[in-house]
C-alpha positions as CSV (number, residue, x, y, z in Angstrom):
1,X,-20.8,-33.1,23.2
2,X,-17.0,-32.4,23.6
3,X,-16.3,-33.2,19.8
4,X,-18.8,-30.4,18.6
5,X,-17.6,-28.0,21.1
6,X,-14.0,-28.4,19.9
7,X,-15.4,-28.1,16.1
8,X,-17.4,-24.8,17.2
9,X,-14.3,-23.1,18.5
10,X,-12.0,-24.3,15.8
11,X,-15.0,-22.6,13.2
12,X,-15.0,-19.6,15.6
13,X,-11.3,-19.2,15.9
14,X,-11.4,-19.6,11.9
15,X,-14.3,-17.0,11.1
16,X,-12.5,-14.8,13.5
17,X,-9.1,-14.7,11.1
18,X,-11.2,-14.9,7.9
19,X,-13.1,-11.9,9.1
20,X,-9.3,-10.3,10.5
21,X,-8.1,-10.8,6.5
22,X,-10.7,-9.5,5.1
23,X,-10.3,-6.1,7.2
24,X,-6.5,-6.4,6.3
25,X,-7.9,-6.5,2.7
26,X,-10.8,-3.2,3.2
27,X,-7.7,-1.5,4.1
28,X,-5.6,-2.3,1.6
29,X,-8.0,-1.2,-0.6
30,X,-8.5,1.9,0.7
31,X,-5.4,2.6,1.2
32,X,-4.4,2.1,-2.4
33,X,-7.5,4.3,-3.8
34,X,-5.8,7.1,-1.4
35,X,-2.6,6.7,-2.8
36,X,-3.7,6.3,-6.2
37,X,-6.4,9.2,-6.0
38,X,-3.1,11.1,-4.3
39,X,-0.9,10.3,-7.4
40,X,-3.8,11.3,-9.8
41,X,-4.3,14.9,-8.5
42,X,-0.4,15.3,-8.6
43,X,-0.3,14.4,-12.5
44,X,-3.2,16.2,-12.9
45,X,-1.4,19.4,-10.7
46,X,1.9,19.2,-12.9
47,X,-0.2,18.6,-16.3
48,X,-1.8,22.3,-15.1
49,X,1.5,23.3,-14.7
50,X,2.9,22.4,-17.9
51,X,0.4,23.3,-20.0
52,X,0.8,27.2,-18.6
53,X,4.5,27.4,-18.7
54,X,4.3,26.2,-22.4
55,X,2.8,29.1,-23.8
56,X,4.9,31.8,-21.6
57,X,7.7,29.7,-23.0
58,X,6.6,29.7,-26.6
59,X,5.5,33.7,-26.2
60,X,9.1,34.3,-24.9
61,X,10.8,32.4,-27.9
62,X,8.9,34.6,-30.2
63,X,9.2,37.4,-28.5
64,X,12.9,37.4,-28.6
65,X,12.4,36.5,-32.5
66,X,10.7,39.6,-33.6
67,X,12.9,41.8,-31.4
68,X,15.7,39.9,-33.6
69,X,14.1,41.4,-36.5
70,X,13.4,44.3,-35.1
71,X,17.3,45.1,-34.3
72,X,18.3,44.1,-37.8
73,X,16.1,46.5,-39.2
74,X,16.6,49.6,-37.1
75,X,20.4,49.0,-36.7
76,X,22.4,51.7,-39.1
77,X,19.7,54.0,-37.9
78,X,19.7,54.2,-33.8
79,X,22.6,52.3,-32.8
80,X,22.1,53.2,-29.1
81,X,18.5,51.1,-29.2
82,X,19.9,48.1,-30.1
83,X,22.6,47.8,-27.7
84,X,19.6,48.3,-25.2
85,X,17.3,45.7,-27.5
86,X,20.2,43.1,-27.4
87,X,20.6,43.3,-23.7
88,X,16.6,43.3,-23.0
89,X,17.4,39.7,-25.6
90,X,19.9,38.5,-23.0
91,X,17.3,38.7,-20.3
92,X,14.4,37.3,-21.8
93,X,16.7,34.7,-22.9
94,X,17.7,33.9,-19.5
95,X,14.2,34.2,-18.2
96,X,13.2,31.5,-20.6
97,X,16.4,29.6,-19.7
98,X,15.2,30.1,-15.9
99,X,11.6,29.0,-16.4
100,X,12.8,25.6,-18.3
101,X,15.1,25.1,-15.3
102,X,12.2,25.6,-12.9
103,X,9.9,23.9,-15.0
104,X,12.9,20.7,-14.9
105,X,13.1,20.9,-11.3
106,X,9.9,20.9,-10.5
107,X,9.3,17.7,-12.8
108,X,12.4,16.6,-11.1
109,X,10.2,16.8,-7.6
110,X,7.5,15.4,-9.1
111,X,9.2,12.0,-9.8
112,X,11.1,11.9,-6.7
113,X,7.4,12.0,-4.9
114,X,6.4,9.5,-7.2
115,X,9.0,7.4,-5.7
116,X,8.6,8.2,-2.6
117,X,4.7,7.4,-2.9
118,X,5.6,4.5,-4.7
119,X,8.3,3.3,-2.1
120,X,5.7,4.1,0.4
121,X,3.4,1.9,-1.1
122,X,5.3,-0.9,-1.3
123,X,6.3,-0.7,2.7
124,X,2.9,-0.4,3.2
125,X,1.8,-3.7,1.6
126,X,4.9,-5.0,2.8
127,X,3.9,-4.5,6.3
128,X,0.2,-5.6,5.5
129,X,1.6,-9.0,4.3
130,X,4.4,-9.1,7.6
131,X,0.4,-8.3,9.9
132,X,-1.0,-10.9,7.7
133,X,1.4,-13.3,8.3
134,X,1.8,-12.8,12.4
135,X,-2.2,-12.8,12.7
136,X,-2.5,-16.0,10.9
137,X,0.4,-17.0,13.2
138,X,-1.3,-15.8,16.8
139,X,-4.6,-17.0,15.5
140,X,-3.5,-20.6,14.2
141,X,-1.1,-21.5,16.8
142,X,-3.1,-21.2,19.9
143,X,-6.2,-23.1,17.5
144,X,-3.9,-26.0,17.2
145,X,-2.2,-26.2,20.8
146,X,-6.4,-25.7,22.1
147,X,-6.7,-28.6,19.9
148,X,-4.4,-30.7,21.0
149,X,-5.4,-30.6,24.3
150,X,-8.9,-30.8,23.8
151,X,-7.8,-34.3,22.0
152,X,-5.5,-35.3,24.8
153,X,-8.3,-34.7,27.5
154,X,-10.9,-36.7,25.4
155,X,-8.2,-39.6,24.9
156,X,-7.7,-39.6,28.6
157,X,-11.4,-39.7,29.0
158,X,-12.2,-42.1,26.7
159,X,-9.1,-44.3,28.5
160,X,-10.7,-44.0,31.9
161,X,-14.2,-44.8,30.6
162,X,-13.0,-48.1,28.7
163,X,-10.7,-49.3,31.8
164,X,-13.7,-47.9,34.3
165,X,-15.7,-51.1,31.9
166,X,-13.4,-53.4,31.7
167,X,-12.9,-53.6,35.4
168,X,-16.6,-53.5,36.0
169,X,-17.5,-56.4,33.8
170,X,-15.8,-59.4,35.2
171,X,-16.9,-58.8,38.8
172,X,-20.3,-58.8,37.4
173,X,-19.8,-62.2,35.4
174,X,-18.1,-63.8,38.8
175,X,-21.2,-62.5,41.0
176,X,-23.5,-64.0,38.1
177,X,-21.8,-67.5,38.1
178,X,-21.9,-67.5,42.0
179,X,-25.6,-67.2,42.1
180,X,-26.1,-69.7,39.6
């Protein structure tokens, strides 16, 4: 009765970290489809972003080109425009120049989150394997000391029952021989 009681909690004890991993591993899970579903909708954000400050970029560049043209044309006739042409140039050119610059930083950003995400990521799992680790540690140390002394108790047991016998039986064979 004691054996199987010792192998019930040892199975209990067990089930009870098996089920504690595989809660450690739900929310790993989940966690990593949050990060992941996170770092998705950021590409996604910055791919929206790109895709219209190309065009304003491209529209600029040729914007400035046929003003070019424009200047070159017109110049021996109103020289006063083109001075005003070139300048309005200059500042398109320089917007353009400000928008890549923006456009660098923000990418900039976007791969310093990505590190950061990923960075967190990593202390995250880090910290899942370090939980891990101590629950296997709580749960299997007090499993082995508990069986230990459940094993000590039924060795004492066992001892007193064989030396209760063996210092039954030879009174009982005297008595028998004295009847005789």
């Amino acid at each position: 009765m004691g054996h199987m009681d010792h192998e019930t909690i040892e199975l209990a004890c067990i089930g009870v970290a098996a089920l504690a991993l595989l809660m450690q591993t739900v929310i790993l899970f989940a966690l990593y489809r949050g990060v992941n579903k996170a770092a998705q909708s950021m590409k996604n954000d910055i791919e929206d972003l790109r895709s219209s400050v190309t065009p304003i970029l491209e529209t600029t560049r040729q914007v400035a080109g046929t003003t070019r043209e424009l200047v070159v044309r017109l110049t021996p006739k109103v020289e006063a425009t083109v001075t005003d042409v070139a300048e309005l140039v200059r500042g398109l050119r320089a917007q353009a120049a400000d928008v890549e610059a923006a456009t660098e930083e923000i990418l900039a950003r976007v791969r310093r989150q990505t590190g950061r995400i990923d960075t967190m990521f990593s202390g995250t799992l880090d910290a899942v394997d370090k939980a891990s680790a101590f629950v296997s540690e709580a749960v299997g140390k007090p499993v082995r000391q508990l069986s230990g002394l459940l094993a000590g108790l039924r060795a004492v047991v066992e001892s007193l029952q064989a030396s209760d016998r063996s210092y039954r039986e030879p009174t009982l064979q005297d008595d028998k021989d004295m009847f005789v």
